[in-house]
C-alpha positions in Angstrom: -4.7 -2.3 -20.9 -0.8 -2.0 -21.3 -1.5 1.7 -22.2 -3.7 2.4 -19.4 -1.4 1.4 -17.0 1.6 3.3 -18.4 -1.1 6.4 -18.3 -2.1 6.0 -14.7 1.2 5.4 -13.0 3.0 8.1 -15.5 0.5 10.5 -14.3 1.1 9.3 -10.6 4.8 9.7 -11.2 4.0 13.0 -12.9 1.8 14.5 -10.2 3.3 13.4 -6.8 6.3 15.2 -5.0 8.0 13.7 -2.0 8.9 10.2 -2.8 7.4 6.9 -3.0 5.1 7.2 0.9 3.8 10.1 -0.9 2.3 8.3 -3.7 0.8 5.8 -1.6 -2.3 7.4 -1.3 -2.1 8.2 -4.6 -1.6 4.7 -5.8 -4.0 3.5 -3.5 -6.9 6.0 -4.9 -6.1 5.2 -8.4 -5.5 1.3 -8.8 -8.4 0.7 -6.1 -10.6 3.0 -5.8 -11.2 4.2 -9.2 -10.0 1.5 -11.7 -10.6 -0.9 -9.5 -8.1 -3.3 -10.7 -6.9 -4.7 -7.2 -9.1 -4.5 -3.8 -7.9 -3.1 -1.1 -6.8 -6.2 1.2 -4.6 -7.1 -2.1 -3.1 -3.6 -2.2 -1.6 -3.9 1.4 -0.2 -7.1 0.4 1.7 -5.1 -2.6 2.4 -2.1 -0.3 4.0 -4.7 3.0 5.7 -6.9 -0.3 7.2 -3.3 -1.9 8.4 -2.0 1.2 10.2 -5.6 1.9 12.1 -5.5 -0.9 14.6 -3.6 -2.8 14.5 -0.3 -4.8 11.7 2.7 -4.3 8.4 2.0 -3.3 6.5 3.4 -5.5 8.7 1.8 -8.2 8.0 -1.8 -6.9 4.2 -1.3 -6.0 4.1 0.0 -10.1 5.8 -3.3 -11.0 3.8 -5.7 -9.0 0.6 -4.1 -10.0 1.3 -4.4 -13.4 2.8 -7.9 -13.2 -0.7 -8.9 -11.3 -2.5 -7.4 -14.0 -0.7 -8.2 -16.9 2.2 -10.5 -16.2 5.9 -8.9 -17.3 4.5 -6.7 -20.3 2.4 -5.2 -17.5 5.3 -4.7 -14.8 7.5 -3.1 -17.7 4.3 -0.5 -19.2 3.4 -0.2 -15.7 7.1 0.7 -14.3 8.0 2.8 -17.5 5.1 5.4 -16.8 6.0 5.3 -13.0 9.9 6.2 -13.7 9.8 8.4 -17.2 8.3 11.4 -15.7 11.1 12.1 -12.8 13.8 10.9 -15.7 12.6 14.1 -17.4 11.9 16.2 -14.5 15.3 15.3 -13.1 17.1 16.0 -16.8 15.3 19.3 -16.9 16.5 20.1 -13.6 20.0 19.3 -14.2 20.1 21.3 -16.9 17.7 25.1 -15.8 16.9 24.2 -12.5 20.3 24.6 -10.4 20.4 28.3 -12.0 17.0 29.2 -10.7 17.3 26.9 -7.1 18.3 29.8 -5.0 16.1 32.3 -6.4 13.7 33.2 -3.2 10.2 32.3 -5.6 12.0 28.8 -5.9 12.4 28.5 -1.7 9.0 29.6 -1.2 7.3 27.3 -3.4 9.3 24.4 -1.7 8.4 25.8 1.7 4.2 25.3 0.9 5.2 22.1 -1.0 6.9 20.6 2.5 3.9 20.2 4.5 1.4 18.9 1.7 3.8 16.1 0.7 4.0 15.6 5.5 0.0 15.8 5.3 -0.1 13.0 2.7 2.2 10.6 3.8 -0.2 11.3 7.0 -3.1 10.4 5.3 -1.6 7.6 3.7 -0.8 6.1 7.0 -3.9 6.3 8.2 -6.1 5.3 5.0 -4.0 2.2 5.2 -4.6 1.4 8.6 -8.4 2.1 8.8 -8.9 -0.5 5.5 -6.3 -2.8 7.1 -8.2 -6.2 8.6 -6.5 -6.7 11.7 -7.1 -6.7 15.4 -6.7 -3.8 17.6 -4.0 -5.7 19.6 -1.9 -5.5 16.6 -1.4 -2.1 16.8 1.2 -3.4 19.7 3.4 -4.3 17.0 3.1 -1.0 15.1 3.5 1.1 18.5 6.8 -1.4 19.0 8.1 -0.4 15.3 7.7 2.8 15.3 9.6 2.5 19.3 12.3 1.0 17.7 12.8 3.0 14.8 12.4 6.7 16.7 14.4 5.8 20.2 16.4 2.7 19.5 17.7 3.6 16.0 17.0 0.1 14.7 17.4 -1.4 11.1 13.8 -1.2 9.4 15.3 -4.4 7.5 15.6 -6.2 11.0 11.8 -4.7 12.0 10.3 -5.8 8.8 11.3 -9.2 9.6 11.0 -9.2 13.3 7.5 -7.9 12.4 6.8 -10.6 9.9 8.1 -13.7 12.3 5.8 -11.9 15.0 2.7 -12.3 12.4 3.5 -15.8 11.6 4.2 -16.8 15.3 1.2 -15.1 16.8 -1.2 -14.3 14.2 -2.2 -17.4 12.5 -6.1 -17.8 13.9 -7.6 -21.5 13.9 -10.3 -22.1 12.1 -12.7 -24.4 13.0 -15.4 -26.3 10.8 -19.1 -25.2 11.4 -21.1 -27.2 13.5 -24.6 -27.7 12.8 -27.6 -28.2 15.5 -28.8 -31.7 14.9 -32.0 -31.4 13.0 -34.9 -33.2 15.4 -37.2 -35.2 13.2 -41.0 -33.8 13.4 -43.8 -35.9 12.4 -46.6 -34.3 10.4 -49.0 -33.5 13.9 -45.8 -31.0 14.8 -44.7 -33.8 17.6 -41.0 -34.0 18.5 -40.2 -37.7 16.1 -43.7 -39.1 16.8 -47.5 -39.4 15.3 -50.1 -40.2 17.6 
């Protein structure tokens, strides 16, 4: 199992270009949907938890995956395979890529490479919302955040947690105990409590 997820999230780490919103999907497809190791309420959880927290996303999400798979040998196999691959790509870089970066085959390939990582962190957004159990009202919130962020140049720290004191002022739903029909006592002739 430690393998495995050293495996999957090196080859996520491997494969994906654009940062940690850009593996989302990624993630998402292959913790969920193919090994099936967390559903997909519990992989929003990870994603709101990685996002609120310090470091790259797709760093923390590896490390919380693991840790909820395998405690802290799985967070450390797990965040190994996520990191390993751009520790290489990055040393390789540094060492041919900067006398290559301006050649025009180089700016071409990053030009068709833009808009695939745009169309994914699209995708992502939107796979994560549809799957996403909430009400449609609660799209205020997200309408609001994204306001904030765009126009009003806000912290995302302070809309993370104005979002989060929002949810726990507002969203908490009451839950009442099922009540059952009293049960009306037939006698054997099909009367309502009575036998002629």
């Amino acid at each position: 199992m430690l393998f495995q997820l050293f495996l999957v999230f090196a080859k996520i780490g491997a494969f994906t270009l654009g940062g940690g919103y850009a593996m989302v999907p990624i993630i998402q497809s292959e913790v969920v949907d193919k090994k099936k190791w967390i559903d997909k309420d519990e992989f929003i959880d990870i994603l709101a938890v990685s996002q609120s927290t310090p470091g790259a996303l797709a760093v923390n999400m590896s490390t919380f995956v693991g840790f909820r798979l395998k405690g802290i040998l799985g967070s450390a196999a797990a965040t190994l395979g996520c990191i390993l691959p751009s520790f290489v790509s990055i040393l390789l870089i540094a060492m041919f890529f900067t006398r290559i970066m301006g050649e025009n085959i180089v700016q071409q390939a990053f030009m068709g490479i833009r808009p695939a990582v745009a169309a994914l962190i699209t995708f992502s957004v939107y796979k994560i919302g549809k799957t996403s159990k909430i009400k449609l009202w609660w799209y205020t919130v997200t309408v609001l955040a994204f306001v904030s962020n765009l126009f009003l140049n806000q912290d995302p720290i302070l809309i993370i947690v104005s979002s989060g004191l929002v949810g726990f002022l507002f969203g908490r739903e009451k839950k009442f105990p099922d009540q059952e029909r009293p049960v009306i006592a037939r006698g054997e002739d099909g009367e309502n409590g009575n036998s002629n």
